[in-house]
SEMI-98020 format. One line per field, with one value per residue (C-alpha): residue number from 0; z, x, y. Coordinates in nm, 2 decimals. Layout:
! SEMI-98020
resi	NUM;...;
c3	Z;...;
c1	X;...;
c2	Y;...;
This chain:
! SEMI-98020
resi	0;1;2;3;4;5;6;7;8;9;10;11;12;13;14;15;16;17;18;19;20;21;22;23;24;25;26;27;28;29;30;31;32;33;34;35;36;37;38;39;40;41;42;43;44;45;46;47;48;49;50;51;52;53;54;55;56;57;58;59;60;61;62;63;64;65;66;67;68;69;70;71;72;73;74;75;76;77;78;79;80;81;82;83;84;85;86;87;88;89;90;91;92;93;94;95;96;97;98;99;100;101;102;103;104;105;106;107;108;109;110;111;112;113;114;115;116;117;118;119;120;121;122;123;124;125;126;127;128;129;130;131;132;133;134;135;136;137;138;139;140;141;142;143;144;145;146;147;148;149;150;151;152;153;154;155;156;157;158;159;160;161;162;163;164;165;166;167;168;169;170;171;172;173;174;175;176;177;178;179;180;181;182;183;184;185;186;187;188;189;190;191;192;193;194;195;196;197;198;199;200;201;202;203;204;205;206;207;208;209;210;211;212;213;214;215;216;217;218;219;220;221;222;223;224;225;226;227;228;229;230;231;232;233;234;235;236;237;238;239;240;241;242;243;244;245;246;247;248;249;250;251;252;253;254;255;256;257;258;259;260;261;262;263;264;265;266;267;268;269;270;271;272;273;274;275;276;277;278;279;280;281;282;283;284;285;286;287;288;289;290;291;292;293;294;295;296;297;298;299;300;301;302;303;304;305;306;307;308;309;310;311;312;313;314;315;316;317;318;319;320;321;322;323;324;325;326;327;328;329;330;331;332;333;334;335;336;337;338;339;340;341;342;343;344;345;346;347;348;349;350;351;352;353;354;355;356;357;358;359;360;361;362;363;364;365;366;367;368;369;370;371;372;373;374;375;376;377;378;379;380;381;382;383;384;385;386;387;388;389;390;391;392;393;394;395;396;397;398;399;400;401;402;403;404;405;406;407;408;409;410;411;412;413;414;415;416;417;418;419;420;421;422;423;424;425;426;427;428;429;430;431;432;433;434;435;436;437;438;439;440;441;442;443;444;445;446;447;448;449;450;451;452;453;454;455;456;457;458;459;460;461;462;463;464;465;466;467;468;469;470;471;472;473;474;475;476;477;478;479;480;481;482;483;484;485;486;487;488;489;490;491;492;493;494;495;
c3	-7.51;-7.13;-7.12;-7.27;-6.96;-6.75;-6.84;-6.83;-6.46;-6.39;-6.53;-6.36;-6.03;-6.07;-6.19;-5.89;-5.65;-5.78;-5.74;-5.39;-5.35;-5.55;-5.31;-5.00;-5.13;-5.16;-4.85;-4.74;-4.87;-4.72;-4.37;-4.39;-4.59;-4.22;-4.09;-3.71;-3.67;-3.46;-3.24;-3.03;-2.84;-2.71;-2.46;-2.29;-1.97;-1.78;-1.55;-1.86;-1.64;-1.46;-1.69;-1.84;-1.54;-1.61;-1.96;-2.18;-2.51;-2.77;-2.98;-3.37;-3.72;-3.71;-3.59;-3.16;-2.90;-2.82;-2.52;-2.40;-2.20;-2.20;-2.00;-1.74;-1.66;-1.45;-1.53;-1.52;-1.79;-1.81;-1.99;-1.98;-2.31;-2.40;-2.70;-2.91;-2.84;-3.13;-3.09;-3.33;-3.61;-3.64;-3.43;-3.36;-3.28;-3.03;-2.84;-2.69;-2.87;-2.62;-2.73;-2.57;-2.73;-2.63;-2.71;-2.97;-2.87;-2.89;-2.77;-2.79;-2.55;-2.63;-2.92;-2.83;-3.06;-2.85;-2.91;-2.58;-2.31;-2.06;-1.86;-1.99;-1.79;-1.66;-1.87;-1.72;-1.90;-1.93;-1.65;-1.96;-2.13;-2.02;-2.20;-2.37;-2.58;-2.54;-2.86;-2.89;-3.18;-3.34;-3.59;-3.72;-3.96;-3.92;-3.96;-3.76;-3.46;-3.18;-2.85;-2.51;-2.37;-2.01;-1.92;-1.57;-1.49;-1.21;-1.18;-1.07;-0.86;-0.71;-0.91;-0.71;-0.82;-0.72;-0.35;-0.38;-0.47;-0.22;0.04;-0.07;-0.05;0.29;0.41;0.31;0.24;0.60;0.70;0.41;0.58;0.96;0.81;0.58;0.88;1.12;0.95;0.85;1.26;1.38;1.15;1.26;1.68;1.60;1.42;1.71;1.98;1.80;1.75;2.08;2.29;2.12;1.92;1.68;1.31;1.20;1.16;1.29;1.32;1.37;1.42;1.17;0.87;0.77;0.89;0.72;0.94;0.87;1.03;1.00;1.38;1.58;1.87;1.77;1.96;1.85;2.21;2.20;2.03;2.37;2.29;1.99;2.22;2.57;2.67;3.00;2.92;2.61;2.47;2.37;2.25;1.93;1.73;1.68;1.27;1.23;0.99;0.95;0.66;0.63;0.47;0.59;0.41;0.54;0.44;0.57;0.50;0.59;0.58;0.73;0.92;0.68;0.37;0.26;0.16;0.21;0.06;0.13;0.16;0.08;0.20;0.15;0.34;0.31;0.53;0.63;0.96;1.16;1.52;1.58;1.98;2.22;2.28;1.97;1.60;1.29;0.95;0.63;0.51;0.16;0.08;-0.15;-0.09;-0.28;-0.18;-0.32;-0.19;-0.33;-0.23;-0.21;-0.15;-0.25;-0.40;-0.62;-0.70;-0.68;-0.59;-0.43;-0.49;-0.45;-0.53;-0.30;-0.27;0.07;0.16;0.50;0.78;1.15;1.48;1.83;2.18;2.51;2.78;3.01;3.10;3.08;2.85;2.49;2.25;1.82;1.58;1.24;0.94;0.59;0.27;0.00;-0.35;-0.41;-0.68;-0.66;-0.86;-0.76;-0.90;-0.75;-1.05;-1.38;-1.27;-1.21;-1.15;-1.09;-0.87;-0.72;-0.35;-0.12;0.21;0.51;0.87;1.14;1.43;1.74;2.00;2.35;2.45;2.86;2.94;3.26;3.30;3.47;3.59;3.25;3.03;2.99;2.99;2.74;2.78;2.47;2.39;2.03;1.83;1.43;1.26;0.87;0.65;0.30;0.00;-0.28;-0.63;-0.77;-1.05;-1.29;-1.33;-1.64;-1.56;-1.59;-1.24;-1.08;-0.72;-0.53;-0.42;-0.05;0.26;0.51;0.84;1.05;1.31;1.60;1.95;2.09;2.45;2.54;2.67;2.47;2.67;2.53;2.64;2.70;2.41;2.45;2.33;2.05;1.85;1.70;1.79;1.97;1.99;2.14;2.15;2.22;2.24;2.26;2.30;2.25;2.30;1.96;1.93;1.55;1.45;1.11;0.97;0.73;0.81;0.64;0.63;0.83;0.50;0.32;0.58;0.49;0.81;0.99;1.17;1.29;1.64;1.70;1.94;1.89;2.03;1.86;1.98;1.85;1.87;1.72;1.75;1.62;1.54;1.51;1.33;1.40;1.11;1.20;0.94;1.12;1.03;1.20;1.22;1.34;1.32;1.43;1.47;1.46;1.46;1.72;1.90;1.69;1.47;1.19;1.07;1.12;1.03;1.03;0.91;0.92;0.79;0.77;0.65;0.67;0.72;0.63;0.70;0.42;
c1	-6.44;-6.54;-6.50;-6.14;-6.04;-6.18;-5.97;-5.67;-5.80;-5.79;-5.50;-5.34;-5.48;-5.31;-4.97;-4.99;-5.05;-4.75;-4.50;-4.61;-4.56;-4.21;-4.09;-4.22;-4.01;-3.69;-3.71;-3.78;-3.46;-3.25;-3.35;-3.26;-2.92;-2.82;-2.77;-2.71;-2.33;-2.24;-2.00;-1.85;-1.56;-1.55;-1.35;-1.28;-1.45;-1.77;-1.74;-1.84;-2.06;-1.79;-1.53;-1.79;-1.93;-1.88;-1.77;-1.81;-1.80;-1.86;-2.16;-2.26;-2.35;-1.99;-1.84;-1.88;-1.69;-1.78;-1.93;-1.59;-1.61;-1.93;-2.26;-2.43;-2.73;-2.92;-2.67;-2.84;-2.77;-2.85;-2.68;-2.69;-2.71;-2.58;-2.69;-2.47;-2.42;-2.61;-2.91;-3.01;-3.29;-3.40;-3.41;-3.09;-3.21;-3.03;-3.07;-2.91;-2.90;-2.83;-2.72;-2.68;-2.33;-2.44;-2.85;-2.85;-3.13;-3.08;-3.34;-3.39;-3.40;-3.73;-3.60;-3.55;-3.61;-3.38;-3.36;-3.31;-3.02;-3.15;-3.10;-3.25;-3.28;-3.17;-3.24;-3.17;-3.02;-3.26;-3.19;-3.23;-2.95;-2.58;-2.26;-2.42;-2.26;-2.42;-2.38;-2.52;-2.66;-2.73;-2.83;-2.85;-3.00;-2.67;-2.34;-2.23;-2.44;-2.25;-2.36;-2.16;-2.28;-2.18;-2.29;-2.38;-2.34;-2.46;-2.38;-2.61;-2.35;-1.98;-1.72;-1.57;-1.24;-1.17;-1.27;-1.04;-0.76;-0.78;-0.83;-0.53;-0.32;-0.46;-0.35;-0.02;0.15;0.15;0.34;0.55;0.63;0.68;0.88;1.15;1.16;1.25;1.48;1.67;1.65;1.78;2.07;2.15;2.10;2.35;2.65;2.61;2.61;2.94;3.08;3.02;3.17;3.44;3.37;3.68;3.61;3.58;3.28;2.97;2.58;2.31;1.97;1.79;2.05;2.41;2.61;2.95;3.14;3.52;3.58;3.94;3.92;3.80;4.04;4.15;3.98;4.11;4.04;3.66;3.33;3.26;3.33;3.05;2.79;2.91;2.87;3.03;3.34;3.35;3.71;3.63;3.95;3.86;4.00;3.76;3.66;3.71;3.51;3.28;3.11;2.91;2.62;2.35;2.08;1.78;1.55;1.15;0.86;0.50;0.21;-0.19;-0.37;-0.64;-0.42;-0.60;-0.16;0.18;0.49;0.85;1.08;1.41;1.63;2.04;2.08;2.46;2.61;2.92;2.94;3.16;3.27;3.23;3.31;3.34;2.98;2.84;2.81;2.68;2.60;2.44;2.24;2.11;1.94;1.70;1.39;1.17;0.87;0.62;0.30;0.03;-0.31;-0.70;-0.95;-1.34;-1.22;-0.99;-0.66;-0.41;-0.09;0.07;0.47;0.67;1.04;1.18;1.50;1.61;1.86;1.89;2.03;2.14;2.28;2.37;2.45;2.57;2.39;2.58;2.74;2.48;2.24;2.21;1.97;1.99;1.76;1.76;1.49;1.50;1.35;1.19;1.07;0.87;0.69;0.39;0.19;-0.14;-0.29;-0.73;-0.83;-0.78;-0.79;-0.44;-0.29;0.02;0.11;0.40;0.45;0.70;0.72;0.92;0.99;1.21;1.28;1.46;1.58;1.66;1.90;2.02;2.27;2.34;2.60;2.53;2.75;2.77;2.53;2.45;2.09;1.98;1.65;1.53;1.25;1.19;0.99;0.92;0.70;0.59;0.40;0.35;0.20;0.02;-0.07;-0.36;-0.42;-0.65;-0.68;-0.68;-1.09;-1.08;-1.17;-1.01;-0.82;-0.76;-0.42;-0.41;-0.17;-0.05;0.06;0.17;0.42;0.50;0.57;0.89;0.96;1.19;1.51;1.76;2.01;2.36;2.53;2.90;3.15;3.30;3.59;3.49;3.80;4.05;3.77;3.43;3.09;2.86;2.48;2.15;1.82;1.52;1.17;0.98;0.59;0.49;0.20;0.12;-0.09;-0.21;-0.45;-0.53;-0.90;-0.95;-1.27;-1.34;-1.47;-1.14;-0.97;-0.63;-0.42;-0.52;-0.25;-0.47;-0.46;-0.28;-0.10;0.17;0.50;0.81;1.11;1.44;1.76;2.11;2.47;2.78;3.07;3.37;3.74;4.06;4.03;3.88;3.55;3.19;2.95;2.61;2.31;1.99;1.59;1.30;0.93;0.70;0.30;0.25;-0.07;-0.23;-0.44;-0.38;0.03;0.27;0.65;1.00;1.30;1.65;1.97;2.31;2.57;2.94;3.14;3.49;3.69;3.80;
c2	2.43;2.42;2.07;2.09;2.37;2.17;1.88;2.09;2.20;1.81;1.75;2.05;1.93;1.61;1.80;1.97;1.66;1.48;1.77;1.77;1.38;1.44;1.75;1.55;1.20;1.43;1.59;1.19;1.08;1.40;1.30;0.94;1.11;1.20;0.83;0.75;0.74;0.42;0.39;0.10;-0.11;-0.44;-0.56;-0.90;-0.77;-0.60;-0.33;-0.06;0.15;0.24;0.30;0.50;0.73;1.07;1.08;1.36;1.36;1.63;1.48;1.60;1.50;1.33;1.08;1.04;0.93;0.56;0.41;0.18;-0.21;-0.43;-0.37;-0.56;-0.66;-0.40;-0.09;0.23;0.51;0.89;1.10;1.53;1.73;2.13;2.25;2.46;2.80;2.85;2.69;2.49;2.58;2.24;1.94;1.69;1.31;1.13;0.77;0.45;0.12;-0.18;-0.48;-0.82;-1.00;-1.35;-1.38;-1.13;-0.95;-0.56;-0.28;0.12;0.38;0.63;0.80;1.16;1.47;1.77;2.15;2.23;2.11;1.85;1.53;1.21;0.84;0.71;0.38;0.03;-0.28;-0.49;-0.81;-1.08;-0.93;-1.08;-0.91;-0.56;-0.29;0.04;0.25;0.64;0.74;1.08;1.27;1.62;1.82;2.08;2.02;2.27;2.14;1.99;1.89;1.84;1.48;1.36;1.03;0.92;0.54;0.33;-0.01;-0.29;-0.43;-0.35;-0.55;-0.84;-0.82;-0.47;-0.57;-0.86;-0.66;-0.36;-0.65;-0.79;-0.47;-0.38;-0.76;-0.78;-0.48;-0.38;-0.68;-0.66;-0.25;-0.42;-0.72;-0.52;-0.24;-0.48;-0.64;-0.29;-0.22;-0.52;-0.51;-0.13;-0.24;-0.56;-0.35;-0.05;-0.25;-0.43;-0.12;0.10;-0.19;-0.26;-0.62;-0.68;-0.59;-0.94;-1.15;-1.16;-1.32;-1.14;-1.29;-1.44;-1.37;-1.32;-1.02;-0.94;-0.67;-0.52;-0.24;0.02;0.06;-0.18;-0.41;-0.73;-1.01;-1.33;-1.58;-1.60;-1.50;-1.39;-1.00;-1.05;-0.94;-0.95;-0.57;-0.59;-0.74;-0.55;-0.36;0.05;0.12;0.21;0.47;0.82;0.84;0.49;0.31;0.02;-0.18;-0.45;-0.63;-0.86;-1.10;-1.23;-1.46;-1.52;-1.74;-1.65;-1.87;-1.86;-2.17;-2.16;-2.12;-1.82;-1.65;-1.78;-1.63;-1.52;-1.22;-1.18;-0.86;-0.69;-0.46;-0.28;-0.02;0.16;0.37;0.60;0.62;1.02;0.98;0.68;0.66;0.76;0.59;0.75;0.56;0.51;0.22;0.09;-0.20;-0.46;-0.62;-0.85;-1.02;-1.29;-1.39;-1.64;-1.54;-1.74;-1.47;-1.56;-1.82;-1.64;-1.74;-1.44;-1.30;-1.00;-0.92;-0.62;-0.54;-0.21;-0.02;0.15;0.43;0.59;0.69;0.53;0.60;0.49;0.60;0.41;0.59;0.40;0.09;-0.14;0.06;0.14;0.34;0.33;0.41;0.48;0.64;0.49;0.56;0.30;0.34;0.02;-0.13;-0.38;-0.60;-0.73;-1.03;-1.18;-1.46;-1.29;-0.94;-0.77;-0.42;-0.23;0.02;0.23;0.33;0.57;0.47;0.66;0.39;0.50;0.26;0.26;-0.01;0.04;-0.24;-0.33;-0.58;-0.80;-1.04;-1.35;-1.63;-1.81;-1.62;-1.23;-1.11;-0.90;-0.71;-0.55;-0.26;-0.21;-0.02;0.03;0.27;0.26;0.58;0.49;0.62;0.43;0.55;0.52;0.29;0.10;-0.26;-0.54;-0.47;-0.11;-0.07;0.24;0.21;0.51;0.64;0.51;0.58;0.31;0.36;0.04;-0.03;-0.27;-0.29;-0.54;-0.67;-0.94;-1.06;-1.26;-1.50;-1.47;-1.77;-1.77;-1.92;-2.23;-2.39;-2.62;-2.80;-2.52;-2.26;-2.16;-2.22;-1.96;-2.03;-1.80;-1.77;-1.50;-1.47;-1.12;-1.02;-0.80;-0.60;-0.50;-0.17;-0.10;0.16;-0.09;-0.34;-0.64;-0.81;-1.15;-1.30;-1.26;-1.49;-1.28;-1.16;-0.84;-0.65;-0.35;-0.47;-0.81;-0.93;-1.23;-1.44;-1.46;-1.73;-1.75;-1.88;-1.98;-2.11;-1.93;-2.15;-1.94;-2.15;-2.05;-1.92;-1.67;-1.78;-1.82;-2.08;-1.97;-2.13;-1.94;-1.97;-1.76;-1.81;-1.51;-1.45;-1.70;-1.73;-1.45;-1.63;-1.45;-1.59;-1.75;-1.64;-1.87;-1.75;-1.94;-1.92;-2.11;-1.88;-1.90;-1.57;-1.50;-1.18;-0.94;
């Protein structure tokens, strides 16, 4: 009889033992229930940690926010945890799973048991490990638990591309400003000087493009080209609230000695103006502008274009005889695109430039002297924007401008067959200003402080019919270092 209760003791003993083994197995198998949830994106470049600095996400037994871009080597990652507000009656797992896309290799943060909010890392990328996605994983025992988690992302290097890019912008755009400014101004000094001295309302050339002109009120001067520009000999019988129009194109090429940029520009400009008082002109201006550069930076091809629009305002005033002032203030709405190897971006830009010109004249024997002070200022605004390589570029303002002295030598018309020919030239010392800086090692133009020559010249063929032919070049940038500029044009003008 004992020896049977005792078996049944034995046996009950041994019951017992594999109920426990049983209970312990299920709760086994409801932990590994709760599987890691995984989360990633690949992308066809790097620069991850940054794309990923500062990223929160809101972490649980569900599916997670991902960790976006590839990894490289040598990134550092920490990331900050919240618990619930209600804390959590058993523990949530969490930790970082790196792995390398091209050896295959893949590694694990210290695995992490959290009940409490903290910051943990950071954790480097190991330096064997070339192309990595970086996935978090979690697990919970709660369903209802959900944790805030902000990563903080420190890259092992600065991406190239976004340097190449800013240098670009800082390079170019500014003489894109001074070159579309300049062109606006000299096309507003050239139609109120016409106007306040009486030049007859058909055609005329301006420097370095075409100018169109018909005007409701101007004196009819059909003997010589002379009256284009001669100010001393000039007819002011002109009616008060007349009218003028005209339009002007313009064409430039830019280039570097050491081939690090070259490109073009092409503006319209279009305005019509009124004369509100013998001395004194008021008008409105509009205009397009389009630009294309091709770029070598770090040895990365690239390219920097930009299409604008312009609207604004002019006016002039003959202080005297021999002395006139005009100036004007525009407004542009530009778009740009921005191109170093195979990263690109896109961004948009206002931009508000006034100028203002300061014109004498002196008549000579057979010529007339011109001295000329001008002076252009640019203010414009960037957006920010994000690159192909996910690489953020602040919003930015640029403020450039230059500084003009010269004569130009109008010489007198002659007769030439059924017409006249009336030649010139001019040579002006510019000094450029930027807020911009662009590093030596870029070899791209920097017009923070540069000074620079500029010649130019052409001859006006005017037919009895009262058409135009002109033919005109200039050469700017010269002696900077930095560019070179030459612009030309043969245009023939007819009246309306």
């Amino acid at each position: 009889m004992a020896k049977w209760v005792m078996g049944n003791n034995h046996k009950m003993r041994i019951f017992k033992s594999l109920a426990l083994i049983a209970l312990t197995t299920l709760a086994s198998l409801n932990f590994n229930s709760v599987k890691p949830v995984q989360a990633k994106v690949q992308t066809e470049h790097k620069n991850a940690c940054i794309l990923n600095n500062g990223k929160t996400i809101i972490a649980g037994p569900g599916p997670t926010a991902q960790l976006e871009g590839l990894f490289d080597a040598g990134d550092s990652i920490a990331y900050t945890l919240t618990a619930p507000d209600t804390a959590p009656k058993r523990k949530s797992y969490f930790k970082l799973k790196v792995h390398d896309n091209v050896s295959g290799k893949f590694v694990f943060f210290p695995k992490r048991y959290i009940t409490k909010s903290g910051t943990y890392g950071p954790f480097l990328v190991p330096e064997d490990f070339v192309s990595s996605v970086v996935d978090l994983q979690v697990a919970s025992f709660r369903t209802a638990d959900k944790w805030t988690v902000v990563f903080n992302c420190v890259p092992a290097t600065p991406p190239l591309p976004d340097v190449d890019l800013d240098a670009q912008t800082s390079a170019i755009a500014p003489l894109i400003i001074n070159s579309q400014t300049s062109n606006m101004s000299k096309a507003v000094s050239q139609n109120v000087t016409d106007r306040l001295n009486g030049a007859a309302p058909t055609q005329q050339v301006t420097e370095n493009g075409f100018l169109l002109q018909y005007g409701n009120g101007g004196a009819e001067n059909n003997a010589s080209a002379e009256a284009v520009n001669n100010l001393a000999d000039a007819d002011t019988s002109q009616t008060i609230g007349s009218v003028n129009y005209w339009i002007k194109g313009t064409g430039a090429w830019f280039g570097a000695d050491n081939s690090s940029f070259s490109g073009r520009t092409v503006d319209l400009l279009v305005g019509a103006d009124k004369l509100i008082s013998p001395n004194t002109i008021f008008g409105v201006l509009a205009g397009y502008g389009k630009a294309n550069f091709s770029t070598v930076v770090n040895s990365n091809a690239g390219s920097f274009d930009a299409v604008g629009y312009h609207v604004g305002i002019y006016g002039g005033k003959k202080l005297s005889d021999t002395l006139m002032l005009d100036g004007m203030i525009a407004y542009t709405r530009s778009d740009y695109d921005n191109k170093s190897g195979a990263v690109s971006g896109s961004f948009d830009a206002s931009r508000i430039t006034a100028a203002a010109n300061l014109v004498g004249s002196i008549k000579q024997a057979n010529y007339t002297f011109m001295p000329t002070i001008s002076f252009l200022y640019g203010s414009e605004n960037q957006d920010a924007y994000t690159d192909s390589a996910s690489v953020v570029h602040a919003s930015r303002n640029i403020r450039t401008g230059r500084l003009s002295v010269g004569p130009k030598i109008l010489f007198d018309a002659m007769p030439h067959n059924n017409g006249t020919v009336q030649p010139w030239v001019a040579a002006k010392w510019e000094y450029d200003f930027s807020n911009q800086s662009v590093a030596a090692s870029t070899s791209l133009p920097d017009l923070s402080d540069q000074s620079s020559a500029r010649v130019s010249g052409g001859i006006d063929f005017k037919l009895q019919s009262n058409a135009k032919l002109s033919i005109s070049g200039d050469a700017g940038g010269l002696g900077s270092n930095e560019y070179r500029s030459y612009s030309g044009s043969v245009s023939l003008n007819v009246p309306f």
